[in-house]
Structure formats: C-alpha cells, structure tokens
VOTI-616445 format. One line per 10 residues: number of its first residue (from 1); their letters; for each residue x, y, z of N, C-alpha, C. Coordinates in steps of 0.05 Angstrom, whole numbers, plus 5000, padded with zeros to 4 digits. Each point is the difference from the previous one (the first is absolute). Example, Ala and Ser with C-alpha at 12.3 -4.5 7.8 and 13.67 -1.06 7.14 Angstrom:
1 = AS = 5264 4886 5156 4982 5024 5000 5018 5024 5000  4993 5021 4986 5016 5024 5001 4985 5022 5014
This chain:
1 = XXXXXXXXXX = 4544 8266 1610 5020 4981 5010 4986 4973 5004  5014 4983 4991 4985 4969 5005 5011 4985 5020  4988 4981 5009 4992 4984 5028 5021 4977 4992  5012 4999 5016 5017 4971 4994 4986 4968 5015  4979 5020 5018 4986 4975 5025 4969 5007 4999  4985 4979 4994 4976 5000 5008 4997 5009 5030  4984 5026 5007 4997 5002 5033 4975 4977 4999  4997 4988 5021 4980 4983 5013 4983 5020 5016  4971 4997 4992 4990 5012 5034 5004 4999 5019  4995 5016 5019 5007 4998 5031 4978 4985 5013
11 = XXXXXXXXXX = 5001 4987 5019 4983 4982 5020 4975 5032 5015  5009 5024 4999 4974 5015 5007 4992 5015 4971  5000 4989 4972 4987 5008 4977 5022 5022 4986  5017 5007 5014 5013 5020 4985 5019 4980 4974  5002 5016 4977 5015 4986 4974 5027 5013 4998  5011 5018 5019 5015 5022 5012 5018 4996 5019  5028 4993 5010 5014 5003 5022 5003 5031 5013  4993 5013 5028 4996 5029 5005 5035 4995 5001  5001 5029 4998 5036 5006 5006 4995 5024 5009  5023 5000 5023 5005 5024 5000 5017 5028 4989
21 = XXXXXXXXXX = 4986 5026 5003 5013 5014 4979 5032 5019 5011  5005 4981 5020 5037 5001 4999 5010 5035 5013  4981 5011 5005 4996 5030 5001 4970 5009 5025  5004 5017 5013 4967 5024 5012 4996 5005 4985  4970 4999 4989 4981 5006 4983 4981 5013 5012  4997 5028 5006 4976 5011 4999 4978 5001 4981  4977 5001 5016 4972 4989 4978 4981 5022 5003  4990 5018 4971 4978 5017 5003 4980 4995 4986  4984 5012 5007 4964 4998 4979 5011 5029 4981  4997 4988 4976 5006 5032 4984 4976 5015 4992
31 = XXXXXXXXXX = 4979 4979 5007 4976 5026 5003 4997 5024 5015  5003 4989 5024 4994 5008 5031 5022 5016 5008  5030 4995 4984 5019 5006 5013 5010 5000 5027  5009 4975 5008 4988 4990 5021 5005 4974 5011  5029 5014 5020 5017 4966 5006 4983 4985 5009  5004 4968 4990 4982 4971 5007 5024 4992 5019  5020 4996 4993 5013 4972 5015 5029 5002 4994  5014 4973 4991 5026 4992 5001 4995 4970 4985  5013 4999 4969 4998 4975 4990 5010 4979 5021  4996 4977 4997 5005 4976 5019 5016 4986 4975
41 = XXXXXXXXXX = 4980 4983 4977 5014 4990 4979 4983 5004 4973  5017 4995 4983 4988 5002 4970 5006 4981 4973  4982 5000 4995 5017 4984 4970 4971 5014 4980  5007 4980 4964 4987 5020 4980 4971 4998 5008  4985 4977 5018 4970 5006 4998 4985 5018 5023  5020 4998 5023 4992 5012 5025 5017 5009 5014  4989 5000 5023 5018 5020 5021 4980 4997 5028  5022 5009 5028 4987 5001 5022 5011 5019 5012  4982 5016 5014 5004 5021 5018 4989 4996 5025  5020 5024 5025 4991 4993 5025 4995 5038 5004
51 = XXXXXXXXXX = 4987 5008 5012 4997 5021 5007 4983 5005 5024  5001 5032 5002 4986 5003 5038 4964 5006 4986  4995 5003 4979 4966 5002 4998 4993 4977 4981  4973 4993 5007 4986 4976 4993 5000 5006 4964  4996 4978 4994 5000 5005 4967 4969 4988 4992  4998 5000 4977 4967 4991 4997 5008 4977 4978  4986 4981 5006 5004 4975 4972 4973 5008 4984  5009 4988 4978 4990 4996 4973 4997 5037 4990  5017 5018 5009 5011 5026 5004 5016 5000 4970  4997 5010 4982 5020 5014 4984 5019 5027 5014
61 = XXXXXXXXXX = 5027 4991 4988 5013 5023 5008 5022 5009 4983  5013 5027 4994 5025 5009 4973 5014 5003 5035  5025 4984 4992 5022 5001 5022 5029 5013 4985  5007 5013 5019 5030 5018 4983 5023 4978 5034  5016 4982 4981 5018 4989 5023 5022 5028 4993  5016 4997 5021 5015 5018 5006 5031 4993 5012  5016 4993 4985 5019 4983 4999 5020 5016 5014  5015 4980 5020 5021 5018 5015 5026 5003 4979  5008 4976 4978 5014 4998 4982 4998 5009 4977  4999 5005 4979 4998 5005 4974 5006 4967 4991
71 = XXXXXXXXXX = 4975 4996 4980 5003 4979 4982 4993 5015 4983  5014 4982 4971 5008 5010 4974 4993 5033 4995  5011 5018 5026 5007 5019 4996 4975 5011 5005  4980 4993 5017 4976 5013 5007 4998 4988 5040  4988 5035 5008 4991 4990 5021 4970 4994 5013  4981 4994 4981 4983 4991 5003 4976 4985 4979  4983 4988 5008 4988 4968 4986 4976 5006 5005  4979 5007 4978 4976 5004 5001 4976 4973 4997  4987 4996 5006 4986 4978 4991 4969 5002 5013  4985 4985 4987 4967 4997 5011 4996 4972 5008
81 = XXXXXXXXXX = 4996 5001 5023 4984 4975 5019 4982 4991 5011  4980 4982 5006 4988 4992 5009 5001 4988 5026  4990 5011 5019 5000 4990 5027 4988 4972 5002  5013 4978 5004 4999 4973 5003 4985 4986 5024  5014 5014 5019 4993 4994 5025 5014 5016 5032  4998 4997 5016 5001 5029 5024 5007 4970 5029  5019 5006 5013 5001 4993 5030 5013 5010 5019  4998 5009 5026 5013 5013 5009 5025 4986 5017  5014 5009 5000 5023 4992 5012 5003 4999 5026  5000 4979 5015 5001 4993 5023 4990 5029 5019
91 = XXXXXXXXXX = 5001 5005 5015 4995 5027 5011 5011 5027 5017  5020 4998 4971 5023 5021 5000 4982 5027 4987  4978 4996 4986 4978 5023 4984 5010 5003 4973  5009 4974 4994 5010 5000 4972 4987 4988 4982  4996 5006 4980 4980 4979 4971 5015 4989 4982  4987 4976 4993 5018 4990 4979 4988 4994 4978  5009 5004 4974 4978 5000 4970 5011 4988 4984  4988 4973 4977 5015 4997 4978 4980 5013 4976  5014 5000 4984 4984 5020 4974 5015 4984 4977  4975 4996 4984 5011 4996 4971 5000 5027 4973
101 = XXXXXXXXXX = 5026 4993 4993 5011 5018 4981 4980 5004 4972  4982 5016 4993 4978 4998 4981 5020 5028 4984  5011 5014 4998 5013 5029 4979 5028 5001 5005  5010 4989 4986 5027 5013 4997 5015 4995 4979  5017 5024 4995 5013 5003 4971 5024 4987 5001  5000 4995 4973 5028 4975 4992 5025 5006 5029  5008 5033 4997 5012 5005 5010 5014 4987 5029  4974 5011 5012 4994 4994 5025 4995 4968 5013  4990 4987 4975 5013 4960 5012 5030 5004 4991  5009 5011 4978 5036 5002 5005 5008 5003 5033
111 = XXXXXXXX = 4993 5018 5013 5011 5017 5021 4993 4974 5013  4971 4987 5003 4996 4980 5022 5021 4974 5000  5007 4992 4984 5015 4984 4983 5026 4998 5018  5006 5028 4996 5037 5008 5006 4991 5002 5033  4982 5009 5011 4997 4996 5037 5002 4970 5009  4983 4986 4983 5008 4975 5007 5014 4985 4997  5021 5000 4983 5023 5000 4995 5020 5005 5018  4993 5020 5015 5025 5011 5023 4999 4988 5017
C-alpha cells in the first residue's frame, strides 16, 4: 500500500506516529509462555508495553499479542522484538517498555496496519 504523505520524524527520533490498537491486547513471551503485560500502542516498527515484571533492554523477545478482537480473521500477532528501553511507572509496580519490531511476517504488519487503523 503506498503513502500518500511523507511521515516527518518525530521531535523524540521516532519516524513512526504510536497509535493505539483500538482494542485489550494481552502480551506473552512465546518462549517462556508467559504473560508480559498489556499493549499500550503500536505501529509497523514498534510497540510499548506496561506490565507488573521488569523487562530487560537490549533483551530479544518472540511475543504472541493476543487480541481481544479478531483482525483479518485471526486472534493473535506474532512478532520478534528488541527491548529498547525499560521505566517504571510511577509507583503503582508497573513497567513500562518500548521494543523495536526486528521479525515479522508480511502477514502480521497487515494485522498491525488494520489496529492502527481502528
């Protein structure tokens, strides 16, 4: 699909507007099997999560999102990320992570596509 608008960078380096994905997104490690969190926002290069255990940066991770909706007829979005960076959230015992999107199949930027979209 082609761009009708040059995006401009963002003033904190991102080349990306985050959106949110319009839906509760549960978030697992599909190694570990093994709830992380609750997407916050996403678009095709990244994503941020908040969850109750600390995450590790510069961390690879295979994440299975877990969609309360069905997009294009699937309820869940596999992808591999890179832990970007880690802060905790005020001191409710919550963490907060952005990750860049390093594996994912055609498919699955479709799916990201249509969340941000919503």
């Amino acid at each position: 699909m082609s761009k009708t608008m040059v995006e401009q960078p963002k003033q904190d380096g991102r080349s990306q507007q985050r959106q949110g994905a319009g839906q509760n997104i549960d978030v697992y490690d599909n190694t570990l099997d093994a709830y992380l969190g609750r997407l916050v926002n996403i678009h095709s290069d990244g994503l941020m999560l908040i969850g109750d255990q600390p995450f590790e940066e510069d961390k690879l991770y295979r994440l299975d999102l877990h969609l309360s909706e069905p997009v294009n007829q699937r309820n869940s979005i596999q992808l591999g990320v890179d832990c970007l960076w880690v802060r905790n959230a005020d001191d409710n015992g919550k963490h907060w992570a952005g990750f860049s999107i390093i594996d994912a199949s055609p498919q699955a930027l479709q799916d990201i596509e249509c969340l941000c979209k919503r």
